[in-house]
TORDOTOR-641237 format. One record per atom (N, C-alpha, C): residue number from 1; atom name; x, y, z. Coordinates in steps of 0.02 Angstrom, whole numbers, plus 50000, padded with zeros to 5 digits. Layout:
# TORDOTOR-641237
@seq: NUM&atom: CA&xx: X&yy: Y&zz: Z
...
This chain:
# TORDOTOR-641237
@seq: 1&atom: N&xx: 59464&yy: 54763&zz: 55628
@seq: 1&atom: CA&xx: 59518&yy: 54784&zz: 55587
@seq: 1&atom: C&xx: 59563&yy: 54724&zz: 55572
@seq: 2&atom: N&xx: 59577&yy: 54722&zz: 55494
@seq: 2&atom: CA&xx: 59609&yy: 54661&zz: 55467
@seq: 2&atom: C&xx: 59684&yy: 54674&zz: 55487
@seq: 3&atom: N&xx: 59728&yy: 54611&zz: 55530
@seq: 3&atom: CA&xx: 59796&yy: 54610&zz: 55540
@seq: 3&atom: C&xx: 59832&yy: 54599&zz: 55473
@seq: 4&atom: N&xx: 59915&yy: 54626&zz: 55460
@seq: 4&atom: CA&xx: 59931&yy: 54633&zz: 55397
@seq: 4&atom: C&xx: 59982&yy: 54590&zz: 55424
@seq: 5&atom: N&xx: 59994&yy: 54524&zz: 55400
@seq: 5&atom: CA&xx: 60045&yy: 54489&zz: 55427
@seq: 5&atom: C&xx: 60102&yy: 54510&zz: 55383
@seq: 6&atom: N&xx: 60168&yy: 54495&zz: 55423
@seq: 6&atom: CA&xx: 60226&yy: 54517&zz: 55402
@seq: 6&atom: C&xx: 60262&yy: 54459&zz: 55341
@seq: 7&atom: N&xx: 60277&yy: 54471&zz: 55289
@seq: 7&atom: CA&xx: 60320&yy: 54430&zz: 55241
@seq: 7&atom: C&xx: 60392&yy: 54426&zz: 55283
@seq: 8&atom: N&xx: 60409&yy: 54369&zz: 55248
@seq: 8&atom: CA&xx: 60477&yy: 54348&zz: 55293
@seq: 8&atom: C&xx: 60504&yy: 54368&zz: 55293
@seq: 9&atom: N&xx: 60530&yy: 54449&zz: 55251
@seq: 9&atom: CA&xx: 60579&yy: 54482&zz: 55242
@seq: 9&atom: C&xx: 60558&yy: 54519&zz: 55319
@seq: 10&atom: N&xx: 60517&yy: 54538&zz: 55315
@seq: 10&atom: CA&xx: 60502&yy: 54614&zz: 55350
@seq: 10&atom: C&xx: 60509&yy: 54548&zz: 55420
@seq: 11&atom: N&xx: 60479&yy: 54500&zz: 55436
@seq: 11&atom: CA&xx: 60494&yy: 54466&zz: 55480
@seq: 11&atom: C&xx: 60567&yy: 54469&zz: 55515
@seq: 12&atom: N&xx: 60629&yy: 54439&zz: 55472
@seq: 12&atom: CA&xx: 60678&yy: 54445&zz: 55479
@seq: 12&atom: C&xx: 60716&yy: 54503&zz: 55508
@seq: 13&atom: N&xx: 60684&yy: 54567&zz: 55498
@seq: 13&atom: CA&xx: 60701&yy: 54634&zz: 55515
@seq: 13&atom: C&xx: 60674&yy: 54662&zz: 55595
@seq: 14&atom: N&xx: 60617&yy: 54599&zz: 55628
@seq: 14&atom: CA&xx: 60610&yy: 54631&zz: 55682
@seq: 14&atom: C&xx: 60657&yy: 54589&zz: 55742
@seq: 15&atom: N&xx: 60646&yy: 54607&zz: 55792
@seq: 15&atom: CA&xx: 60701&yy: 54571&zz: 55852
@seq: 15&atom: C&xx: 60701&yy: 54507&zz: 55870
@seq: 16&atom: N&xx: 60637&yy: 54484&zz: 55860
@seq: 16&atom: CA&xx: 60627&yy: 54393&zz: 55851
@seq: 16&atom: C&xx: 60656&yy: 54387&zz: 55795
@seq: 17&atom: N&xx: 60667&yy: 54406&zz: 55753
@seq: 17&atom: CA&xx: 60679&yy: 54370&zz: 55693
@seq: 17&atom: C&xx: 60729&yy: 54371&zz: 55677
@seq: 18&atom: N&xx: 60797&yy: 54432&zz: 55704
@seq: 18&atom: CA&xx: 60829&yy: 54440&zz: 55698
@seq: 18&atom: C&xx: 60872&yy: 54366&zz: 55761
@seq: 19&atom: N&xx: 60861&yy: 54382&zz: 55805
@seq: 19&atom: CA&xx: 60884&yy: 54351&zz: 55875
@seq: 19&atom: C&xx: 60870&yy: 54264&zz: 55837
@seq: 20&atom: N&xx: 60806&yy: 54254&zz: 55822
@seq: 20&atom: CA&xx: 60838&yy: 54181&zz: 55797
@seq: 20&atom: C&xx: 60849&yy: 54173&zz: 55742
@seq: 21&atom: N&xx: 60886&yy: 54204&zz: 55689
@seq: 21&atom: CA&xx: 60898&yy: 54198&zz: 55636
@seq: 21&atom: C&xx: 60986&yy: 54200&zz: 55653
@seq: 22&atom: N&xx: 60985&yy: 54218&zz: 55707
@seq: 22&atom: CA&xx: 61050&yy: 54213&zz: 55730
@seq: 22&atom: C&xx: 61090&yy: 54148&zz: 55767
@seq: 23&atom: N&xx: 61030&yy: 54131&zz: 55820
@seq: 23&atom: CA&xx: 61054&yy: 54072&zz: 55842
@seq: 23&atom: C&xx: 61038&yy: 54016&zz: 55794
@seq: 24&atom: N&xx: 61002&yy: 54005&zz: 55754
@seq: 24&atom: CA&xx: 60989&yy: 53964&zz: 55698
@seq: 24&atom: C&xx: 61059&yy: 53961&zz: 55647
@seq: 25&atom: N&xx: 61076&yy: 54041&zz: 55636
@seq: 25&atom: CA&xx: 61144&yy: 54014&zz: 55578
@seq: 25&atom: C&xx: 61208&yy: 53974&zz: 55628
@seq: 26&atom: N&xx: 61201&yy: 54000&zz: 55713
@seq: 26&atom: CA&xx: 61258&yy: 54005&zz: 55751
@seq: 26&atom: C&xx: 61248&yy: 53886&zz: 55751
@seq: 27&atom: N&xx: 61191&yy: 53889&zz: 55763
@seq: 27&atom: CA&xx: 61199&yy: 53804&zz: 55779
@seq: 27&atom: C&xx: 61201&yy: 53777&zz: 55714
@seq: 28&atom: N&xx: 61184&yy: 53812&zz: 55641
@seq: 28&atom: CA&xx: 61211&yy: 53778&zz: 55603
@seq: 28&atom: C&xx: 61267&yy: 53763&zz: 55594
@seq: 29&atom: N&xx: 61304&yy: 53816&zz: 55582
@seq: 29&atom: CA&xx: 61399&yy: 53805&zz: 55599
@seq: 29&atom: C&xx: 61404&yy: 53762&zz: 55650
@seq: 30&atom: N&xx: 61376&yy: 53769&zz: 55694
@seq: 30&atom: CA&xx: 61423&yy: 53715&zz: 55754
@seq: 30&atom: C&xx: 61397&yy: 53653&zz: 55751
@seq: 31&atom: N&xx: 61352&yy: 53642&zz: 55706
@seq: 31&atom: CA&xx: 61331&yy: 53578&zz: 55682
@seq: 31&atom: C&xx: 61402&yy: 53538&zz: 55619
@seq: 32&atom: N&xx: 61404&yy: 53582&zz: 55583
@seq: 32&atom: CA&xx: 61444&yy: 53562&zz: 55527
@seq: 32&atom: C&xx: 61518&yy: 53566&zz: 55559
@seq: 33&atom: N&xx: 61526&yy: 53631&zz: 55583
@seq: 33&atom: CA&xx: 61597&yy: 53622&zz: 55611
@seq: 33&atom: C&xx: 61618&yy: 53569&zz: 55658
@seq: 34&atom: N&xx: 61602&yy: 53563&zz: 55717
@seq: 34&atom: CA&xx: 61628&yy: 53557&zz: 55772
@seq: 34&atom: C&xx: 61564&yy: 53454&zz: 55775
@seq: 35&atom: N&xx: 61509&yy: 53471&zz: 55779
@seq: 35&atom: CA&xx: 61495&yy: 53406&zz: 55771
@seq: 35&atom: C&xx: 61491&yy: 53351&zz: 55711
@seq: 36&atom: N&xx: 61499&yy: 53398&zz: 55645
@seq: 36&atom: CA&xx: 61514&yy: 53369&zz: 55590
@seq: 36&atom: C&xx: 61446&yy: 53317&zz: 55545
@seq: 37&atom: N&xx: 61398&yy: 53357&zz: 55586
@seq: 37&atom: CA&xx: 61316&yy: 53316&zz: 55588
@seq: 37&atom: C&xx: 61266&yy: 53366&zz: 55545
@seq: 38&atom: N&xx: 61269&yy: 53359&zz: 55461
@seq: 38&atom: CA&xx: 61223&yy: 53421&zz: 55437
@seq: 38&atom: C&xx: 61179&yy: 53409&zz: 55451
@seq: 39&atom: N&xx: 61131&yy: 53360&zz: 55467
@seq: 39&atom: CA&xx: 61034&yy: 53365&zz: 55465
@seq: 39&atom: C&xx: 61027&yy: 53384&zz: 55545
@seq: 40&atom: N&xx: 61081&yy: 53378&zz: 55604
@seq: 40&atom: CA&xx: 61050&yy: 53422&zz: 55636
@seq: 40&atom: C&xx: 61063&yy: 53480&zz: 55647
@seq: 41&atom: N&xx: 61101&yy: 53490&zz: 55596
@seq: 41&atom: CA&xx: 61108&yy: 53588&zz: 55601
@seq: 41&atom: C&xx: 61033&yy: 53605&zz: 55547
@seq: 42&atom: N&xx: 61017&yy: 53574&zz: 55500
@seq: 42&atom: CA&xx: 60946&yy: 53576&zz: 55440
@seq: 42&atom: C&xx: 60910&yy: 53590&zz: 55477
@seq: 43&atom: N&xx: 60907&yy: 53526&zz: 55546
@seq: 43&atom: CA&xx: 60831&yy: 53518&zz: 55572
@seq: 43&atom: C&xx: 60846&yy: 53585&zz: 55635
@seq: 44&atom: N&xx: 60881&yy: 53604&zz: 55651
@seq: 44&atom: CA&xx: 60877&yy: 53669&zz: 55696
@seq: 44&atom: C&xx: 60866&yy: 53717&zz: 55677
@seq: 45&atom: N&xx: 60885&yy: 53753&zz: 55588
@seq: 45&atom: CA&xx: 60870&yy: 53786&zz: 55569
@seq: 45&atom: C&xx: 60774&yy: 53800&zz: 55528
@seq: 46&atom: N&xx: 60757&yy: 53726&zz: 55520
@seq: 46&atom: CA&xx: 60671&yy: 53724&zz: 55534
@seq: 46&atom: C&xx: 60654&yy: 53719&zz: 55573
@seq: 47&atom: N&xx: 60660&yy: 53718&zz: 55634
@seq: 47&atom: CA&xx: 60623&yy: 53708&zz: 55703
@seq: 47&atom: C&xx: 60620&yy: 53780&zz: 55713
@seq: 48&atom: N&xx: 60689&yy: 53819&zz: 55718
@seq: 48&atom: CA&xx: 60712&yy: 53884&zz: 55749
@seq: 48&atom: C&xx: 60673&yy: 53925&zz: 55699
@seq: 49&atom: N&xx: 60669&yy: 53932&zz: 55620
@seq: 49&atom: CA&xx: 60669&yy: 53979&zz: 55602
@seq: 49&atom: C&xx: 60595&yy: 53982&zz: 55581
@seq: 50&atom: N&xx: 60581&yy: 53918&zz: 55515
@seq: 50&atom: CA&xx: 60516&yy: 53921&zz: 55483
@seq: 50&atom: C&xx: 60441&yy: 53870&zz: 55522
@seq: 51&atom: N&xx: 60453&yy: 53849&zz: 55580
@seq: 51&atom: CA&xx: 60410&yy: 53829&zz: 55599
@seq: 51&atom: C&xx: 60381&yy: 53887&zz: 55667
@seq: 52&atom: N&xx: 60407&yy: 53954&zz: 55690
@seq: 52&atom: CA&xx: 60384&yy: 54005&zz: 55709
@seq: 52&atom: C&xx: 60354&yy: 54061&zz: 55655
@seq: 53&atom: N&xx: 60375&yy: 54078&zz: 55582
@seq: 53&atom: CA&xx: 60357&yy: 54093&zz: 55547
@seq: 53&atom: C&xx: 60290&yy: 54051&zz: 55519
@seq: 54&atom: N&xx: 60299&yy: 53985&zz: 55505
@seq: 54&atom: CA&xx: 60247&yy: 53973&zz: 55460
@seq: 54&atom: C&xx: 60161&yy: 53980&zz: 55531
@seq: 55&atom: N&xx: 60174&yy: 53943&zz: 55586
@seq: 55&atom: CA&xx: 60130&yy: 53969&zz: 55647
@seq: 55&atom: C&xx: 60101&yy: 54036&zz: 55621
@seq: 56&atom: N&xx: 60137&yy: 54102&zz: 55650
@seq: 56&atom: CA&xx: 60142&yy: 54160&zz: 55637
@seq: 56&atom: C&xx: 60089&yy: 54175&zz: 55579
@seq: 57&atom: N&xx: 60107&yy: 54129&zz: 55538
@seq: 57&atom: CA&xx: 60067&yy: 54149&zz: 55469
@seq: 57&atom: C&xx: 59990&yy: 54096&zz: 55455
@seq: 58&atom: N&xx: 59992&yy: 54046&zz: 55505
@seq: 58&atom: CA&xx: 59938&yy: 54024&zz: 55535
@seq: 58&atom: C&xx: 59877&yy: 54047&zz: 55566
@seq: 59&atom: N&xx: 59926&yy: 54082&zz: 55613
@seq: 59&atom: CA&xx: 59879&yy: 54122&zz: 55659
@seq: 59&atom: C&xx: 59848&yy: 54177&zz: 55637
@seq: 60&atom: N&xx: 59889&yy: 54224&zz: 55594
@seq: 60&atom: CA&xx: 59855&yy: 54284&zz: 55551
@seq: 60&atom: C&xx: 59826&yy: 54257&zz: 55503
@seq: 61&atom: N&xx: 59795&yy: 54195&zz: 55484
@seq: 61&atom: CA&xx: 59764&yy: 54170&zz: 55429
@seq: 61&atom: C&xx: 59674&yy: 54152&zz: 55492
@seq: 62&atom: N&xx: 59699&yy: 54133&zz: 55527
@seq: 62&atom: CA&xx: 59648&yy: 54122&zz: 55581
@seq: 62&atom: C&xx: 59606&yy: 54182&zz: 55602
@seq: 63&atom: N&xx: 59651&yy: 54218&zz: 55619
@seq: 63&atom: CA&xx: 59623&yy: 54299&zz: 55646
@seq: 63&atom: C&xx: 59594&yy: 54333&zz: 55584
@seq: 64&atom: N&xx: 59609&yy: 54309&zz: 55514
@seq: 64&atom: CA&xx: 59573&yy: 54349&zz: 55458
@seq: 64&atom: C&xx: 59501&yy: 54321&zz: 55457
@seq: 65&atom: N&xx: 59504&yy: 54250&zz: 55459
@seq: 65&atom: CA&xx: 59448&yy: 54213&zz: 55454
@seq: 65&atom: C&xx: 59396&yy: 54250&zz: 55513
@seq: 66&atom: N&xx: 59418&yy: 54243&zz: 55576
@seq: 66&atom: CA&xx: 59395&yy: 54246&zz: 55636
@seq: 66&atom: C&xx: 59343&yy: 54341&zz: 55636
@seq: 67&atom: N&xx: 59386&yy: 54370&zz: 55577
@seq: 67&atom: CA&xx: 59352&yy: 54452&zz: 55570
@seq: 67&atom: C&xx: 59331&yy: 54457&zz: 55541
@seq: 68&atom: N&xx: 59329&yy: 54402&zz: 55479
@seq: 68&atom: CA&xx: 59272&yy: 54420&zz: 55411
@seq: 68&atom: C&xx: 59205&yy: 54393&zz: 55444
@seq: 69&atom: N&xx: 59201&yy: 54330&zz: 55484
@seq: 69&atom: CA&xx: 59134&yy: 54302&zz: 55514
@seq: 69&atom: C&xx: 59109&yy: 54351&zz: 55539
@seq: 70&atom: N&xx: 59153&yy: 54400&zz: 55570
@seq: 70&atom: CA&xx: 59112&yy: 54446&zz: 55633
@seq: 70&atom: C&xx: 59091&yy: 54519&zz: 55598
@seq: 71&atom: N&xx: 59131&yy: 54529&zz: 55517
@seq: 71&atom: CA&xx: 59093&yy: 54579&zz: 55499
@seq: 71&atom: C&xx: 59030&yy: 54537&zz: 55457
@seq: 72&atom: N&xx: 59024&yy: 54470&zz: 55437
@seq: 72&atom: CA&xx: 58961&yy: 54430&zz: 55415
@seq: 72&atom: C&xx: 58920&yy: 54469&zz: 55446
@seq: 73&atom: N&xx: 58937&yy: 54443&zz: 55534
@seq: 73&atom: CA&xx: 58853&yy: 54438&zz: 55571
@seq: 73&atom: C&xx: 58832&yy: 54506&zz: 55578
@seq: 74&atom: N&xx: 58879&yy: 54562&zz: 55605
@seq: 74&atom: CA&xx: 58853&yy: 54626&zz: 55608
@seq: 74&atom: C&xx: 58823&yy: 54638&zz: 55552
@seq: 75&atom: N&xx: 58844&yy: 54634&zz: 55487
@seq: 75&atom: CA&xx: 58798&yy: 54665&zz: 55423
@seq: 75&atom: C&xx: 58748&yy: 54627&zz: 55420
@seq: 76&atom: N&xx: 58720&yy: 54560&zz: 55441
@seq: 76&atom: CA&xx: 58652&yy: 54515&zz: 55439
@seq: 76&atom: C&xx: 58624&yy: 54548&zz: 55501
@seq: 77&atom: N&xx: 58660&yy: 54587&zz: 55540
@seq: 77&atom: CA&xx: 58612&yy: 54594&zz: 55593
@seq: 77&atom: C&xx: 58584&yy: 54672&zz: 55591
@seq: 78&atom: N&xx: 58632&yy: 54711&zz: 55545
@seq: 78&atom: CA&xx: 58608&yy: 54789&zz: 55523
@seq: 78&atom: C&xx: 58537&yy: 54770&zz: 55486
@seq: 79&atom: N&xx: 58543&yy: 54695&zz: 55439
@seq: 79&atom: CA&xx: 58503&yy: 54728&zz: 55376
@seq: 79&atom: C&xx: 58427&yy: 54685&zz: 55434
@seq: 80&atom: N&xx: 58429&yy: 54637&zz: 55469
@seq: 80&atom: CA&xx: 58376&yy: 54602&zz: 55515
@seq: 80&atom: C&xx: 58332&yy: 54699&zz: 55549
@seq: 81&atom: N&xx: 58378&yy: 54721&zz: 55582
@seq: 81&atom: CA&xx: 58365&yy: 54780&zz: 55599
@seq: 81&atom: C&xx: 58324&yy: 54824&zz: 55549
@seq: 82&atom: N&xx: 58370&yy: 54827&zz: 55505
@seq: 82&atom: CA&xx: 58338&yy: 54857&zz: 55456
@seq: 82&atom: C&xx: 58266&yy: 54864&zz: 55435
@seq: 83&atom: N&xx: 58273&yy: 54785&zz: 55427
@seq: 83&atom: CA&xx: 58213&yy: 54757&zz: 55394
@seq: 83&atom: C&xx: 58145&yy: 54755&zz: 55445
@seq: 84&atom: N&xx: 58156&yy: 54758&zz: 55529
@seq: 84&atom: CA&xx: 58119&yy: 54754&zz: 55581
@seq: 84&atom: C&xx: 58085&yy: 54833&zz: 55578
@seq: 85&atom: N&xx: 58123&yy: 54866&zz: 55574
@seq: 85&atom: CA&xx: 58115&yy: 54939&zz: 55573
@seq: 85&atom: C&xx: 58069&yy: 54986&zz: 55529
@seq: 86&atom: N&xx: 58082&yy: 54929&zz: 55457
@seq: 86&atom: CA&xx: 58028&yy: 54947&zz: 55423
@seq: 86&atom: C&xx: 57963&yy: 54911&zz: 55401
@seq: 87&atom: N&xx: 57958&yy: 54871&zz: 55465
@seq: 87&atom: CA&xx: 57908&yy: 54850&zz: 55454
@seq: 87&atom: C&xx: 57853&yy: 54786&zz: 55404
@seq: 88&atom: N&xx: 57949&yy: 54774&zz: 55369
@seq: 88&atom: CA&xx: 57944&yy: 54722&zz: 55329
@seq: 88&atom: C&xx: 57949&yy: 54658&zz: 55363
@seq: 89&atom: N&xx: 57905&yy: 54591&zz: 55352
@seq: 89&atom: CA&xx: 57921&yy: 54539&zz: 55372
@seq: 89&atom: C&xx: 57996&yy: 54507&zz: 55367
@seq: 90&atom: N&xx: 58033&yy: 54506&zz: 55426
@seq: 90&atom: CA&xx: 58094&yy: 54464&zz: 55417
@seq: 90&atom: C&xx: 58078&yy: 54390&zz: 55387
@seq: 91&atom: N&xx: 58095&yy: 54371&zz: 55341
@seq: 91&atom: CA&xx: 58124&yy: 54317&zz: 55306
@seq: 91&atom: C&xx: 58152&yy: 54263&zz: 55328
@seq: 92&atom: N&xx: 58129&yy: 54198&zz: 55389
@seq: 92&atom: CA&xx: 58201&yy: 54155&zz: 55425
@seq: 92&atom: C&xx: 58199&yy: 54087&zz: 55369
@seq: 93&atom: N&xx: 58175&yy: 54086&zz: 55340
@seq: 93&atom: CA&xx: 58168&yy: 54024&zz: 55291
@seq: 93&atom: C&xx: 58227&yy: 54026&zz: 55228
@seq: 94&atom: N&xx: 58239&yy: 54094&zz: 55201
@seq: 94&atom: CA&xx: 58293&yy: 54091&zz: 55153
@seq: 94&atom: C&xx: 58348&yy: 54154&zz: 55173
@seq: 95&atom: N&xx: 58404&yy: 54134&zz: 55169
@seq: 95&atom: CA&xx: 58452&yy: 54158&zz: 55221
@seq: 95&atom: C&xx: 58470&yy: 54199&zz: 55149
@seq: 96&atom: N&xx: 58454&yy: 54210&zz: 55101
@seq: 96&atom: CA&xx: 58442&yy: 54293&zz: 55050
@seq: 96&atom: C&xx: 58395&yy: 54332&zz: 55057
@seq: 97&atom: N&xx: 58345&yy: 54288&zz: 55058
@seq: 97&atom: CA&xx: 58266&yy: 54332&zz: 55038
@seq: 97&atom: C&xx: 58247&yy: 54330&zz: 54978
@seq: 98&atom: N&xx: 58261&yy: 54312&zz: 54927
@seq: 98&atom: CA&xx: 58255&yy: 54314&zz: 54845
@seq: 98&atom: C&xx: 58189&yy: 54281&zz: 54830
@seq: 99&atom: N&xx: 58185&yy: 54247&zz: 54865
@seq: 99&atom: CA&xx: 58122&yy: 54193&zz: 54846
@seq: 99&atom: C&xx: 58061&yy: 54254&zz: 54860
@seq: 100&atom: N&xx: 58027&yy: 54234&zz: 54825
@seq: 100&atom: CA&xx: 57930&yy: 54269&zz: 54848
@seq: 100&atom: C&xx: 57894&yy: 54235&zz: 54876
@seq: 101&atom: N&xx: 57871&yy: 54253&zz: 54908
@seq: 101&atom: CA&xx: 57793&yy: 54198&zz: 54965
@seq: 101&atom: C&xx: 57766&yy: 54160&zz: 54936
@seq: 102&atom: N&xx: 57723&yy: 54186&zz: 54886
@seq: 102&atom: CA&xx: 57691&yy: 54149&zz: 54830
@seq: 102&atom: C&xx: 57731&yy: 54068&zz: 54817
@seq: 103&atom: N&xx: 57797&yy: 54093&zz: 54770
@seq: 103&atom: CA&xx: 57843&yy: 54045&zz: 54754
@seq: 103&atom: C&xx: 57842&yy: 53973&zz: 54819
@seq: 104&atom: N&xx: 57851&yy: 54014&zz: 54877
@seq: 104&atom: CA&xx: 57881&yy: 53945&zz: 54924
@seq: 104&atom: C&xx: 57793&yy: 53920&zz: 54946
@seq: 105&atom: N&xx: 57755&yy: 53952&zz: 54935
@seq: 105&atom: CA&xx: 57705&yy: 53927&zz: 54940
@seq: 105&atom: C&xx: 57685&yy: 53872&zz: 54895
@seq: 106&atom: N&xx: 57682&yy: 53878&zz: 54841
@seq: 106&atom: CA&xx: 57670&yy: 53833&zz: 54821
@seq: 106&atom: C&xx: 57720&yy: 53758&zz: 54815
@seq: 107&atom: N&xx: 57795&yy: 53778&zz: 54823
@seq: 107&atom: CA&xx: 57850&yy: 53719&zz: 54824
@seq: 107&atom: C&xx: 57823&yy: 53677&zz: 54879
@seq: 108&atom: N&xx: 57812&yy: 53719&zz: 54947
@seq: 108&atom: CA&xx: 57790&yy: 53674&zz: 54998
@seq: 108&atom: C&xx: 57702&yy: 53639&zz: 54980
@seq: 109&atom: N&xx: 57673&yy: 53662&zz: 54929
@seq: 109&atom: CA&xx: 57607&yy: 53616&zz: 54929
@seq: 109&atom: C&xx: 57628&yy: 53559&zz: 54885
@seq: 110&atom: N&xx: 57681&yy: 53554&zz: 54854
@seq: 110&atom: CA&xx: 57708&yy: 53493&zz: 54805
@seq: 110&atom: C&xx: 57728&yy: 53436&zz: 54867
């Protein structure tokens, strides 16, 4: 089952996101206010906010990859079954089957 990663809105709305979206605006102010230093209130607010999000959206890019391979092999391994079952020669030479015997027969006498 494919994970539905969250857009940053809907991100923002859960308790991580909320909780550092908080301390992120709180050290920006106290960057500008009180230490009078904007790039490191900038760089707290990318560390804190979009470098857990963009991860986040890493990892559900990984886990999509990681479930389409695994519905690959199960359906190569229904149709291997398949194909064992009825008695038809499995095919390991062309990873379709399209080709005819004949055909690779003769490519390999060239």
């Amino acid at each position: 089952m494919a994970h539905d990663p969250l857009s940053a809105s809907e991100a923002l709305r859960t308790r991580v996101g909320i909780t550092l979206a908080a301390v992120s605006l709180f050290v920006f102010v106290y960057s500008l206010l009180i230490l009078g230093q904007i790039l490191l209130g900038v760089w707290t607010v990318l560390v804190l906010t979009v470098g857990p999000y963009l991860s986040y959206r890493l990892f559900a890019a990984l886990d999509s990859l990681a479930d389409a391979a695994q519905r690959i092999a199960a359906a190569r391994e229904r149709e291997v079954d398949r194909d064992a079952r009825s008695g038809r020669p499995v095919d390991r030479e062309s990873p379709d089957g399209s080709e005819r015997r004949s055909e690779r027969a003769t490519e390999r006498d060239r």
